[in-house]
N, C-alpha and C positions, 0 to 999 in steps of 0.2 A: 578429483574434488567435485562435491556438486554444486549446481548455482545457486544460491541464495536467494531466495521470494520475500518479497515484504506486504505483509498485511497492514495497509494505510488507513485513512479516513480524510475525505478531504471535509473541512467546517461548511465551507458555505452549502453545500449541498447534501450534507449529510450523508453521503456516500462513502460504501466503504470498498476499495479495491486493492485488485494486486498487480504488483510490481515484482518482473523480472531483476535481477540484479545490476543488469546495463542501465532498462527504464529509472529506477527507482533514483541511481544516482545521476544521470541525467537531469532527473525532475528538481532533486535538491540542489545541482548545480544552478540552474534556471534559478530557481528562489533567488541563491546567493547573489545572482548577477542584477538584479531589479534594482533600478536606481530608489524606488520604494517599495519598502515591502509590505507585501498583501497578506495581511494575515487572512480572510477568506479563505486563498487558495495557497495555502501553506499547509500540504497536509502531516498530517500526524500520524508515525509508526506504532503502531500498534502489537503488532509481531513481527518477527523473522524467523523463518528456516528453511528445511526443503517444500518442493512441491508439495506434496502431498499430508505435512502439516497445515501448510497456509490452506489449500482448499478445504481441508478439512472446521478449520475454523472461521474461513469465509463463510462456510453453509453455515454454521452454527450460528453467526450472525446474523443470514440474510435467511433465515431459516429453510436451507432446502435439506438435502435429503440425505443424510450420514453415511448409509449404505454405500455410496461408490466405491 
């Protein structure tokens, strides 16, 4: 089975990145556990699949280069 990547966005900084399938749920843990929650830094999924979808739509996003 392969690992699942997630294509995020975090708000406050308008950032968009990827997450391994460990990180990703790691990170949503974290959320869950904040005595108050941060919407800022609560980020937003945006996609999931394998590796080489997400990169593929990371570029698309941060506009680099399609060809890899």
């Amino acid at each position: 089975m392969r690992e699942q990547w997630y294509l995020c966005r975090v708000p406050s900084y308008g950032l968009v990145v990827l997450f391994r399938e460990r990180d990703y749920n790691y990170q949503r843990l974290h959320e869950s556990q904040l005595r108050v929650p941060d919407p800022d830094n609560d980020v937003v999924l945006l996609a999931q699949g394998n590796k080489e979808e997400m990169y593929l739509y990371y570029n698309l996003i941060n506009g680099g280069n399609l060809n890899v």
